[in-house]
N, C-alpha and C positions, 0 to 999 in steps of 0.2 A: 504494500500500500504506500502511498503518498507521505511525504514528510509532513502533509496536511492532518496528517489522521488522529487522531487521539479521542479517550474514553477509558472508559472501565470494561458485560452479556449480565376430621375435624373436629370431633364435637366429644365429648366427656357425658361422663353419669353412669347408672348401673354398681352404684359399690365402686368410683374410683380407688385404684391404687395410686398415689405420683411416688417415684422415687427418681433422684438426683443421679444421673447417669452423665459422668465425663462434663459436667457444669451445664446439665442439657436437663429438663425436669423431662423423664417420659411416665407415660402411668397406661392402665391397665384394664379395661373390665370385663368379669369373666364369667357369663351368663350359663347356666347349666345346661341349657337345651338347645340342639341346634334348631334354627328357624330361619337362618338365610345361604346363602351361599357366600364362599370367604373369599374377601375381597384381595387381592392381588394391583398393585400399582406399580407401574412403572415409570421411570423418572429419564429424562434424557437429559443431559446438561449439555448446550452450546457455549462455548468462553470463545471468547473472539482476538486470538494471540493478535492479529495487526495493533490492536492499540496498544501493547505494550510496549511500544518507539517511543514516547514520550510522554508515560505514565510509570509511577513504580511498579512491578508486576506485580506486590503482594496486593495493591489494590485492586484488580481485575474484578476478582469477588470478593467484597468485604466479609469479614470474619463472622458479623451478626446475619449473616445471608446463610453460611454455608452452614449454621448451626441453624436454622429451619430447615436445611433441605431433607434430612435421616427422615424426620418424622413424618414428611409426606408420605413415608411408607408402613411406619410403623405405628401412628397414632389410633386410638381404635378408633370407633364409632358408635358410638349410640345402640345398643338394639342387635349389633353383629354377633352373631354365635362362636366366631372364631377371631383370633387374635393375626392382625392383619400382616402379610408379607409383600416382596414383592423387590424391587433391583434399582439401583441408580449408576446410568453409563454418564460417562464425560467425554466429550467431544472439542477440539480443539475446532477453530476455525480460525483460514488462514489464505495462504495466496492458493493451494491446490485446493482443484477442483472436484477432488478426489477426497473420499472419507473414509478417513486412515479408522485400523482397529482402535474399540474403546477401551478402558479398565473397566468391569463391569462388580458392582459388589451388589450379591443377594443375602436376603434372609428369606428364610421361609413362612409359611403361613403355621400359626402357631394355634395347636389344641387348646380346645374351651379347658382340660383338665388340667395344661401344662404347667411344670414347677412356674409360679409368677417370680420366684427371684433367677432363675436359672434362664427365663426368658427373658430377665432384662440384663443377663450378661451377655447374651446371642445381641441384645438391641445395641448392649457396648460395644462390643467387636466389631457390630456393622457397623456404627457412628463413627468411630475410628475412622476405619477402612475408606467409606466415604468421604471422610475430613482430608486423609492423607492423599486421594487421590485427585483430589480438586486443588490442593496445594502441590501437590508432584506436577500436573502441570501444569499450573500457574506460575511456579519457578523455575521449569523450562522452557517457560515461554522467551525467547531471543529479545534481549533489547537491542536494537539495533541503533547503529551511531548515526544518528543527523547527519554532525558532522564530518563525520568521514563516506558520507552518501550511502550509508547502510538502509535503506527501508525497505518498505513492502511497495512491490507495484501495482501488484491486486487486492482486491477481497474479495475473495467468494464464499457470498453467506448462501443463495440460494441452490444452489446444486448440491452442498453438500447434505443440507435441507430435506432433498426432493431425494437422495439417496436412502435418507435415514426413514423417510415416509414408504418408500418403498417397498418397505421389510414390515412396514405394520401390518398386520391381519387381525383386524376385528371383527371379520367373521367367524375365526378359529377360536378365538379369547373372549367370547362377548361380556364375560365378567371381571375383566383387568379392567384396572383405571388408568389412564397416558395421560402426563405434564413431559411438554416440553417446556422447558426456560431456557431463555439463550440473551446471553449477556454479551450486548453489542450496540454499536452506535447505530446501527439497519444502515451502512451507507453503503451497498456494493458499489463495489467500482470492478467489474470484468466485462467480458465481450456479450453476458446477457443483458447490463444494461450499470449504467456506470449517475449514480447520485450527482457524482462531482462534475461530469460533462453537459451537464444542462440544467437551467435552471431551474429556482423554485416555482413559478411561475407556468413550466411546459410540466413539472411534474405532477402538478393540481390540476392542470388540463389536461391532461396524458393520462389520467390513475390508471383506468384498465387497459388500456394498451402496455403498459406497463407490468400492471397484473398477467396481459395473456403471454408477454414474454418470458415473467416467470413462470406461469405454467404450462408453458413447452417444457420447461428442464423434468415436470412434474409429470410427463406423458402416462408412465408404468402406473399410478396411483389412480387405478380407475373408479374407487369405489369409495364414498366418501370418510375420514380417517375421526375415528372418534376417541377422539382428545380433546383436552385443554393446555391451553400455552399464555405463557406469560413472558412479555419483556422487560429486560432492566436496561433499559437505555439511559446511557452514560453523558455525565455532564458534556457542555461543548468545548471543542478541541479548534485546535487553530483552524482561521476559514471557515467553518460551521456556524448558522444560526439559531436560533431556533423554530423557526419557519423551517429550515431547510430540516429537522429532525424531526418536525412536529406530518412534514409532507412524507415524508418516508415512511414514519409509524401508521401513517394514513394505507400506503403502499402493503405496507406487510400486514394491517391488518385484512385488509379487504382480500387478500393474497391466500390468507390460512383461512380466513370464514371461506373464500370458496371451495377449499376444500375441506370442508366440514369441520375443520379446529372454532373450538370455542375459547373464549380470553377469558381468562381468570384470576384474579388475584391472591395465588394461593401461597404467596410468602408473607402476605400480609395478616 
């Protein structure tokens, strides 16, 4: 990417348990009978390596972010018979177009009968695991030198995107839950269609043209993809307005509702 670039990408009751896991409160409730089916959630994480040229890379994803993310998987719910599992992958995003292998950390879905302190040592292990692999690549993500003409010339956010959708089958899983969150300024700049080479002004009058470019890359995903996704879009970086972030978020959202994502605020 450009020397231009810079940024940073339920519910309780039933006899709660809370206990203090790794500085993280998780808890517990553990209903005798089954009466639903066990919820299963999967988590994608997108971190966006170009804006680490002129950000610290521990800020990529702040520290109170990535201790919400564990429990998107393991927090119960209300009313669920079984004690809930399910996986969080991480995904870099970068100049290739191409989406390299993830770290993938699971837990499983855990019996109504299950020891409750033995399963909240499985929740610590996972929390770890998760923590350390959001920060493994966050610290390998390359700063690159300004000054010595180090940076990125691309960004490809959406191909990698339309790779990772490609592999969902929610017809196979109808009882998994999908968040993606993807921590990123939304400013591609590649040969599907580039933020920085046209204004804000052609991209508020362009939105679906825009959108139908990104969904060529999305050809394989015939059926519509049932999830929810959330953005953390990162303060402004050099060049950047906020028009110009605010026309982009306009882009991706209308981008992911056409293919059946729905926005969520689920770090909130």
């Amino acid at each position: 990417m450009t020397a231009q670039r810079r940024g940073t990408i339920a519910g309780l009751g039933c006899g709660w348990l809370a206990v203090v896991v790794s500085g993280l409160a998780v808890g517990g409730c553990f209903p005798s009978e089954a009466n639903f089916q066990p919820t299963y959630t999967e988590v994608a994480i997108f971190i966006d390596r170009t804006e680490a040229e002129e950000r610290n890379r521990h800020q990529l994803v702040e520290a109170q972010e990535v201790e919400r993310i564990p429990p998107l998987v393991t927090q119960p719910v209300m009313g669920e018979s079984r004690l809930r599992g399910g996986s969080v992958a991480v995904y870099p995003i970068a100049d290739n177009s191409l989406l390299p292998n993830a770290p993938r950390v699971s837990i499983p879905v855990g019996e109504a009968n299950e020891n409750k302190f033995q399963r909240f040592k499985i929740i610590e292990g996972f929390t770890t695991d998760v923590q350390e692999n959001i920060g493994r690549l966050v610290r390998d993500a390359p700063i690159l030198g300004i000054a010595e003409g180090l940076t990125y010339q691309q960004s490809f956010i959406v191909q990698p995107l339309c790779q990772f959708l490609e592999t969902v089958d929610s017809a196979s899983q109808p009882h998994a839950r999908r968040v993606l969150l993807v921590y990123s300024d939304l400013l591609e700049h590649s040969p599907v269609f580039s933020f920085y080479a046209h204004s804000e002004e052609y991209v508020q009058e362009h939105r679906d043209e825009i959108v139908d470019r990104f969904m060529s890359e999305c050809g394989s995903v015939t059926t519509p993809v049932a999830a929810g996704y959330q953005f953390v879009q990162q303060p402004l970086g050099k060049g950047q307005s906020d028009t110009m972030l605010l026309q982009a978020r306009r882009v991706w959202n209308a981008f992911f509702q056409r293919l059946g994502l729905e926005e969520q605020s689920v770090l909130n």
